[in-house]
C-alpha positions in Angstrom: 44.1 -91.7 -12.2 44.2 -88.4 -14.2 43.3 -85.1 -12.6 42.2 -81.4 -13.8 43.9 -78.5 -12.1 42.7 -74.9 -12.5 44.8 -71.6 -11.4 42.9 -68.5 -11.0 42.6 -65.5 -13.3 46.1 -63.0 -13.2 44.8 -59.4 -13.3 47.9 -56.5 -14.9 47.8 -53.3 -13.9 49.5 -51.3 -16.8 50.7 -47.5 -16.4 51.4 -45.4 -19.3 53.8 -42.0 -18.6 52.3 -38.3 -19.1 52.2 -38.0 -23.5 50.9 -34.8 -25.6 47.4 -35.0 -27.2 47.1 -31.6 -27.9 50.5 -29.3 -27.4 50.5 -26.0 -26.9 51.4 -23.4 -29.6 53.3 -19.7 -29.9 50.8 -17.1 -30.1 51.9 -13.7 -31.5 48.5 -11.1 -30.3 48.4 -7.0 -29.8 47.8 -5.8 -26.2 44.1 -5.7 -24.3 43.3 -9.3 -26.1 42.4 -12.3 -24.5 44.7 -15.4 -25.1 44.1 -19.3 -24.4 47.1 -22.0 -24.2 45.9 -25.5 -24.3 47.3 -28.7 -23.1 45.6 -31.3 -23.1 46.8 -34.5 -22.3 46.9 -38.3 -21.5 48.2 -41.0 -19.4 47.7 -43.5 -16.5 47.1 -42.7 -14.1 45.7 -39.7 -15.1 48.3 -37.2 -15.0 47.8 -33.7 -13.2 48.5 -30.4 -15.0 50.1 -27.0 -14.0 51.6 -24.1 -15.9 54.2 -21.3 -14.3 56.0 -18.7 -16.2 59.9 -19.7 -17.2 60.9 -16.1 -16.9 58.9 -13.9 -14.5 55.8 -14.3 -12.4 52.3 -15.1 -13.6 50.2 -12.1 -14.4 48.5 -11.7 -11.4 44.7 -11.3 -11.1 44.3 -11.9 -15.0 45.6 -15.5 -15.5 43.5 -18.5 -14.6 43.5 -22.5 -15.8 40.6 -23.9 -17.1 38.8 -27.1 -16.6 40.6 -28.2 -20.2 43.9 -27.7 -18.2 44.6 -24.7 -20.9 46.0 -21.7 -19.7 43.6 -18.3 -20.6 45.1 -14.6 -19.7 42.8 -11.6 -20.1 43.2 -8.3 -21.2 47.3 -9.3 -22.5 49.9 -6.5 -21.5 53.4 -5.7 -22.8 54.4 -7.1 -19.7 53.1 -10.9 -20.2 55.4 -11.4 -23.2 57.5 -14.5 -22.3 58.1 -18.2 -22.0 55.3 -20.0 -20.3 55.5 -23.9 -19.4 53.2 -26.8 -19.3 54.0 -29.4 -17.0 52.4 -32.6 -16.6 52.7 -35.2 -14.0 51.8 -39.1 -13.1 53.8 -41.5 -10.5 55.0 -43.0 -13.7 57.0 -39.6 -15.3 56.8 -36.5 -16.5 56.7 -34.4 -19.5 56.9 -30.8 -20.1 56.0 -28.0 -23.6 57.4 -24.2 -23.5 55.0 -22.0 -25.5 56.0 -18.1 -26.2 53.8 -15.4 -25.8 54.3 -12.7 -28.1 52.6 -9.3 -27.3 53.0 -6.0 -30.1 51.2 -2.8 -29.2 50.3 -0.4 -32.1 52.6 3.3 -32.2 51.9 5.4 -29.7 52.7 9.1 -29.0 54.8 9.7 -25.9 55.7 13.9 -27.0 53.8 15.2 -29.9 55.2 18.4 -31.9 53.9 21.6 -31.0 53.6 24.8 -32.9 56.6 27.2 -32.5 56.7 31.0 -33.3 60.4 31.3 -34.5 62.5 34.6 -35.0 64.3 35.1 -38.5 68.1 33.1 -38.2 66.5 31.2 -35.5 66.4 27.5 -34.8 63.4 25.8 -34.4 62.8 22.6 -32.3 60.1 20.2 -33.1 60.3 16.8 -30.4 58.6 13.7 -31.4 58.5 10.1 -29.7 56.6 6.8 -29.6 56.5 3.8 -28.2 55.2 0.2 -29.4 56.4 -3.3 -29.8 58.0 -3.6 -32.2 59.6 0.1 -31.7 58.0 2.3 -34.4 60.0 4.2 -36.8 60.0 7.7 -36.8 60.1 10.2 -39.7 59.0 13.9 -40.5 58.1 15.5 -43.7 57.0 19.5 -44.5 53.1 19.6 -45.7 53.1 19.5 -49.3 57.1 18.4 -49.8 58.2 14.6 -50.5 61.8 14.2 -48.7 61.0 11.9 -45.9 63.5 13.2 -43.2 65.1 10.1 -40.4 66.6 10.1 -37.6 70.3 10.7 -37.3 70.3 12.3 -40.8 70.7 15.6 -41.7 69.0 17.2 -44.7 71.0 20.8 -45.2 69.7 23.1 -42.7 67.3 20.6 -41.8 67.8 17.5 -39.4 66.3 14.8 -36.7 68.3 13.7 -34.0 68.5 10.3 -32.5 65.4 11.3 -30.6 63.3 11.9 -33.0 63.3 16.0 -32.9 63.3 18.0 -36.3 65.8 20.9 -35.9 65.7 23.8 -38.7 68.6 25.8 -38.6 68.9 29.7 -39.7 65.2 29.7 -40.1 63.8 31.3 -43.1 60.5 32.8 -44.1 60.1 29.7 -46.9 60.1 27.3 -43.7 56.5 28.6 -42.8 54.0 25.8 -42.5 53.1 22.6 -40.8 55.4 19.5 -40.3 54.2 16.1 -39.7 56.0 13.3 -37.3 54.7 9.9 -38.8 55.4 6.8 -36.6 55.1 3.4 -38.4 55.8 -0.5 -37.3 54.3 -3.4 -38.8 51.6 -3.4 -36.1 50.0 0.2 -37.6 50.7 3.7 -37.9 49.8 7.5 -36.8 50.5 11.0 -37.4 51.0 14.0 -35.8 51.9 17.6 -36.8 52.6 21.1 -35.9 52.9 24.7 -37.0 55.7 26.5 -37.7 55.6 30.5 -38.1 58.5 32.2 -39.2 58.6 36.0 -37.9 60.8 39.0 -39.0 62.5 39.9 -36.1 61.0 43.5 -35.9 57.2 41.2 -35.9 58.6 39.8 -32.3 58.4 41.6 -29.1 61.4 42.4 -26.9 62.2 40.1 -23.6 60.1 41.0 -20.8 61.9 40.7 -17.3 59.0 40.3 -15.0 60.7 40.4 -11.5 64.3 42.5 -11.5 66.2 43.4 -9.0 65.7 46.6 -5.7 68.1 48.5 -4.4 69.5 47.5 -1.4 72.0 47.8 1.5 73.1 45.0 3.4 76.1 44.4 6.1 79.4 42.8 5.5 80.3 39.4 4.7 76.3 38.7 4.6 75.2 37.4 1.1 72.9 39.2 -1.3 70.2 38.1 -4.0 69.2 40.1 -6.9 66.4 38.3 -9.4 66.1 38.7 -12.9 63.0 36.4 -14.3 62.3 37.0 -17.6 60.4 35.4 -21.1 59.6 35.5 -24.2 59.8 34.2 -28.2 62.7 33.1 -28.0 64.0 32.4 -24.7 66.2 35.2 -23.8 69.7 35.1 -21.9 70.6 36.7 -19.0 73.6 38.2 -18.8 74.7 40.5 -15.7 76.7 43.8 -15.9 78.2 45.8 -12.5 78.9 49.2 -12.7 78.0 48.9 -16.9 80.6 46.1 -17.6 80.2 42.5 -17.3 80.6 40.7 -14.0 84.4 39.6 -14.1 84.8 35.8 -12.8 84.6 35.1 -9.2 84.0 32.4 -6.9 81.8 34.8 -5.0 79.5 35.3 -7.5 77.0 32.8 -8.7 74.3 33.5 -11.5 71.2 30.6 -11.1 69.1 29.0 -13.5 66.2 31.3 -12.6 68.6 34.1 -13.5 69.2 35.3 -10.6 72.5 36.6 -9.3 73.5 35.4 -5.7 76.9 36.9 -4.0 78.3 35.3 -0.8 80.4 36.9 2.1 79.8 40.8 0.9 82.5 42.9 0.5 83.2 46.9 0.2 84.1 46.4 -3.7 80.6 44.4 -4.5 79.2 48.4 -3.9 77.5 49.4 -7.3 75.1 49.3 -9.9 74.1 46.2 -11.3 72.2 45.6 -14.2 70.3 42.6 -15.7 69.9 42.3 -19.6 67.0 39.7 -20.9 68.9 39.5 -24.9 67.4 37.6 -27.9 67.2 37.5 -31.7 63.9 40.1 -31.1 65.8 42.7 -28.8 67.2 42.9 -25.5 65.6 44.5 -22.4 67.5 45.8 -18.6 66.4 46.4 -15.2 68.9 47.8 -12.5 69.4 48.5 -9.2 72.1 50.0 -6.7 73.7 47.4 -4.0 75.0 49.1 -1.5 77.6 47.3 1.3 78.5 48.8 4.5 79.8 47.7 7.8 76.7 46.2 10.3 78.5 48.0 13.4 77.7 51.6 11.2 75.8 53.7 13.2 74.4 56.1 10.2 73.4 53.5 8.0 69.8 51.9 7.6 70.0 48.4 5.9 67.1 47.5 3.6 67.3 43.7 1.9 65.0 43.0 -0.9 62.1 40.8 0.2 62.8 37.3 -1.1 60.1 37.0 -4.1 58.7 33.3 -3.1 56.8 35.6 -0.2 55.1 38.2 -3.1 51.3 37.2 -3.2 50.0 35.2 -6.0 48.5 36.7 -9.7 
């Protein structure tokens, strides 16, 4: 006797590892734009998705992942540019795409020249400096001339310094006139120039010392301060003189940045008269006063200090 069996049905559950249907790509963009990174992908079971940053952390309040699983950042600064990663993930593997962010700014100015009033024989001093991504170039030219002058080079009395400043050496009346500092990269370019006036030295006035020195007496072994603040077109230098000849070296006797002259542990010798000179290519200029050092345990003596200037009121 024959006889029909029948099995029942065999279900198969297949699963198919993470795979790429659209990759992300290298995006190249200039700073304050918005930028968008997809990855989109496929797989069973339906893989999940997450991006980090390979070299840094993720910009924070301006980075986000969108429904699409692509990753957007607003408002892109210098400081995004980097490797970012796309990770996705299933119980069955895992796959992974490294996209670079690019991010150029345009030349900017950091210093700008300014105009300078220089003596005859001078030297002028223009600065210049930018910043960008890619780092801009910097060059200077004189209004109306075509030698483009770069940095490092020197062009006679004429040169720019790895910095970017133009310096003009032994500055003549024909050096009048305005000089331009052009940045350029591949992103974009800008300008920016200054004036330079050339004066005879008889046209400039004479240092002005605006807070000199007093006369004063002060006790032994105590240490005394004598100012000498001056300005003017140029910068002058102060130089001290004791008694009408310059101060001879001593590790008593210390000369500030401000100018002013500071001596330590007073002796009998430091008695005299002591002059500031304010000197510069437009004239030189003197203020003096007597220092006067006697012993503290002297009777017959009044001592009087100069008051220290931080104390005199305001302009």
């Amino acid at each position: 006797m024959a006889g029909i069996r029948e099995s029942g049905s065999v279900h198969m559950a297949v699963h198919v590892k993470p795979f790429f249907v659209k990759e992300p790509e290298h995006l190249t963009v200039l700073t304050n734009a918005d930028v968008s990174f997809p990855c989109k992908v496929g797989g069973d079971p339906p893989p999940s998705v997450s991006w980090r940053r390979k070299d840094g952390k993720m910009p924070v309040g301006r980075s986000q992942i969108s429904n699409e699983r692509s990753l957007v950042i607003k408002n892109v600064d210098i400081v995004d540019e980097g490797t970012y990663v796309c990770e996705a993930e299933n119980s069955v593997g895992m796959i992974s795409s490294e996209v670079t962010l690019t991010v150029h700014s345009r030349p900017n100015f950091l210093v700008k020249p300014k105009d300078q009033r220089i003596g005859l024989n001078g030297i002028a001093k223009m600065e210049c400096s930018a910043s960008g991504n890619p780092p801009p170039s910097i060059f200077w030219t004189k209004e109306g001339n075509q030698v483009l002058m770069f940095p490092e080079r020197s062009y006679g009395r004429f040169s720019v310094n790895r910095e970017g400043t133009l310096i003009i050496s032994g500055v003549r009346k024909e050096d009048d006139g305005y000089y331009i500092c052009s940045v350029l990269s591949g992103i974009g370019s800008s300008m920016a120039k200054a004036y330079l006036e050339v004066t005879a030295i008889g046209d400039l006035p004479a240092p002005v010392i605006k807070l000199g020195p007093a006369n004063q007496t002060l006790p032994l072994n105590t240490k005394a301060r004598l100012p000498c603040e001056a300005s003017g077109n140029p910068a002058p230098v102060i130089r001290w003189l004791v008694n009408s000849a310059p101060l001879a070296k001593n590790s008593r006797f210390r000369t500030l940045d401000s100018g002013t002259l500071e001596i330590d542990i007073l002796q009998p010798e430091d008695t005299g008269v002591y002059t500031c000179t304010a000197s510069s290519e437009s004239g030189e200029t003197s203020w003096s006063a007597t220092l006067t050092v006697e012993s503290p345990r002297n009777p017959n003596v009044i001592f009087h200090r100069m008051p220290d200037p931080v104390n005199f009121p305001g302009p």
